[in-house]
C-alpha positions as CSV (number, residue, x, y, z in Angstrom):
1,X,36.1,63.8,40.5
2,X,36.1,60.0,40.4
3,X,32.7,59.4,38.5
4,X,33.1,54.9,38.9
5,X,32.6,53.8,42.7
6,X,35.9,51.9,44.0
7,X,33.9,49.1,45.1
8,X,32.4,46.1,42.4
9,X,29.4,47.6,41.7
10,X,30.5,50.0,38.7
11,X,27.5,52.4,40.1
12,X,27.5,56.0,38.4
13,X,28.2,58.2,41.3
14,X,28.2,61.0,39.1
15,X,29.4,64.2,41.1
16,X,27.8,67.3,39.7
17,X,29.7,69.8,41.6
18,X,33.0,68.2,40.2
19,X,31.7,69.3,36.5
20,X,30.3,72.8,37.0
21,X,30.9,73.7,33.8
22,X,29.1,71.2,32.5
23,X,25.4,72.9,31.4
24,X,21.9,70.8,32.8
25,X,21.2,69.9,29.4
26,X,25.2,68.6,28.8
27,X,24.8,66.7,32.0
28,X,21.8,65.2,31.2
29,X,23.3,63.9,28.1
30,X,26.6,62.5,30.5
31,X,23.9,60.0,32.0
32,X,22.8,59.3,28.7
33,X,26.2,58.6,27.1
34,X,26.9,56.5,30.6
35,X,23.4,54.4,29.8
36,X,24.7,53.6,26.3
37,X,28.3,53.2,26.1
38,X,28.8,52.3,29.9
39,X,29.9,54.1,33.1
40,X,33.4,53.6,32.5
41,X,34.2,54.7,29.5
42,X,32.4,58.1,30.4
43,X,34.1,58.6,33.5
44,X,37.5,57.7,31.6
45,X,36.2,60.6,29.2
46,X,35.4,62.9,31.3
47,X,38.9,62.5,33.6
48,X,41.1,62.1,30.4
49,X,39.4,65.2,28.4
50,X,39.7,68.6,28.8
51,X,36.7,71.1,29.5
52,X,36.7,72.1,25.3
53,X,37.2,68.4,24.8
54,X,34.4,67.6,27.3
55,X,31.8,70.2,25.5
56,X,32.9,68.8,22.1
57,X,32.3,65.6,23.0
58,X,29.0,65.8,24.6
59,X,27.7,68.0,21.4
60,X,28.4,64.8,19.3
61,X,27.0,63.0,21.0
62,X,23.4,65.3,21.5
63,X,24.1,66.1,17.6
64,X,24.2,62.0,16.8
65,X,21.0,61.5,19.1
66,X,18.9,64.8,17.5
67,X,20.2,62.9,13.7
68,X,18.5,59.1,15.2
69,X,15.5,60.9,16.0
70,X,15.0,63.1,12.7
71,X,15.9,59.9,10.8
72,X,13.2,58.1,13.1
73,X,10.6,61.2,12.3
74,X,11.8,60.9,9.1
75,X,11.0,57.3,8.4
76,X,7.3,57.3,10.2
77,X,6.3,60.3,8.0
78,X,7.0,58.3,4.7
79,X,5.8,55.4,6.4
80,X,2.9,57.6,7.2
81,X,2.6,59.0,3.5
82,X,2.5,55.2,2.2
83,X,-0.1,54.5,4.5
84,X,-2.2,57.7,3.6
85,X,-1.2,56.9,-0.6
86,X,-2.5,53.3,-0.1
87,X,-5.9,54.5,1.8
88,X,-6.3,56.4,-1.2
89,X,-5.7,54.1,-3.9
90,X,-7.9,51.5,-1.8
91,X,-10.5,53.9,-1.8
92,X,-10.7,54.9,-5.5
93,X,-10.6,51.6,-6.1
94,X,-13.8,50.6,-3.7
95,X,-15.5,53.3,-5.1
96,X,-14.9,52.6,-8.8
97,X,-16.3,48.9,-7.6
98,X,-19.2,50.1,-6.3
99,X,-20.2,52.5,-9.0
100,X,-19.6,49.6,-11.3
101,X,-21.9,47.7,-9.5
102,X,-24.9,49.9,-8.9
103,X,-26.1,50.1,-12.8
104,X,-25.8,46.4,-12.7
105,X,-28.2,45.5,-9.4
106,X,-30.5,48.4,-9.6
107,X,-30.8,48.4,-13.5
108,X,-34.6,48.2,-13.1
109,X,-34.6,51.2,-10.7
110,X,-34.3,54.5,-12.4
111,X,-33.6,57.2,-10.2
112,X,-34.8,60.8,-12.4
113,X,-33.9,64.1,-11.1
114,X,-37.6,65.9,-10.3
115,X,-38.4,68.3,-13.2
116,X,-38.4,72.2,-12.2
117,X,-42.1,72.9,-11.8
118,X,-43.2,76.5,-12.4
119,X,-46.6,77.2,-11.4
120,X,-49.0,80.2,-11.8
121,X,-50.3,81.4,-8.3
122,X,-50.0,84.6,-7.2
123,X,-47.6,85.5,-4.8
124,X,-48.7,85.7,-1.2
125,X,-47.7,88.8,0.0
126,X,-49.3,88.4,3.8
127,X,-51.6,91.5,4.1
128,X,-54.7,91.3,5.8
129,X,-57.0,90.7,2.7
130,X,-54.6,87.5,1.7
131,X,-55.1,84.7,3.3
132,X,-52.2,81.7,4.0
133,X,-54.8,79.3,3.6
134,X,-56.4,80.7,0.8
135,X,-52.9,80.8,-1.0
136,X,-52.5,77.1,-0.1
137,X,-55.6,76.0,-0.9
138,X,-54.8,77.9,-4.7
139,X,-51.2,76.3,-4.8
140,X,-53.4,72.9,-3.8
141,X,-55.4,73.1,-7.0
142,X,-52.8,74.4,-9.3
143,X,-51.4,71.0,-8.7
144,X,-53.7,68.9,-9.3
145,X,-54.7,70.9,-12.2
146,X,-51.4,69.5,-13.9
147,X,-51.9,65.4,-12.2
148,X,-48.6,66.1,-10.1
149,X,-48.4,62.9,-7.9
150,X,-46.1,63.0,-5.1
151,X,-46.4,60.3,-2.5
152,X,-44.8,62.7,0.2
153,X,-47.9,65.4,0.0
């Protein structure tokens, strides 16, 4: 049961068989424990504790690892929220300087929303008498019948 090698070279010769009780998931924490406090003082635990002591123990320690990492999870999500909050702010704020802005540089440009256009034509209904191009030609004169210019036509 001897978990520290005789020999100098403090090597974890961790012998799994010799803690059957231990779960995969307890023993995988054992490593961990020996990785942070040192081989020695876990083998020392390990001989000098019972098997309730043991469990106890190693739940600690899991509990104390799962509280680092929420803590860790905890800090990156504010972190992250501060990062997002700051985006946002920087954001508004380019905006704000931009709408500012465009009055000033394109105050000779004036940009109107087209009028709503209501035209008499009748409706082409697509029988054999009515002809597309004959409503086109129609819609065609209706317009320039009011002097609608549109550079796009």
């Amino acid at each position: 049961m001897n978990m520290v090698d005789d020999e100098d070279d403090q090597s974890f010769h961790a012998t799994r068989d010799g803690y059957s009780h231990l779960s995969d998931v307890e023993w995988d924490a054992v490593e961990r424990m020996g990785s942070t406090m040192g081989i020695h003082a876990v083998s020392v635990m390990l001989e000098a504790l019972n098997r309730d002591a043991q469990h106890a123990t190693i739940a600690k320690f899991i509990q104390n690892e799962l509280d680092a990492e929420r803590e860790k999870v905890a800090l990156l999500h504010q972190q992250g929220s501060q990062q997002s909050e700051l985006l946002r702010e920087q954001g508004a704020q380019q905006f704000e300087l931009v709408r500012q802005q465009q009055p000033a540089a394109g105050g000779s440009m004036h940009s109107r929303r087209p009028e709503t256009l209501k035209i008499d034509i009748s409706k082409y209904r697509g029988v054999e008498e009515d002809s597309l191009l004959r409503w086109f030609v129609e819609l065609d004169d209706a317009i320039r019948a009011r002097r609608i210019d549109d550079g796009d036509m």
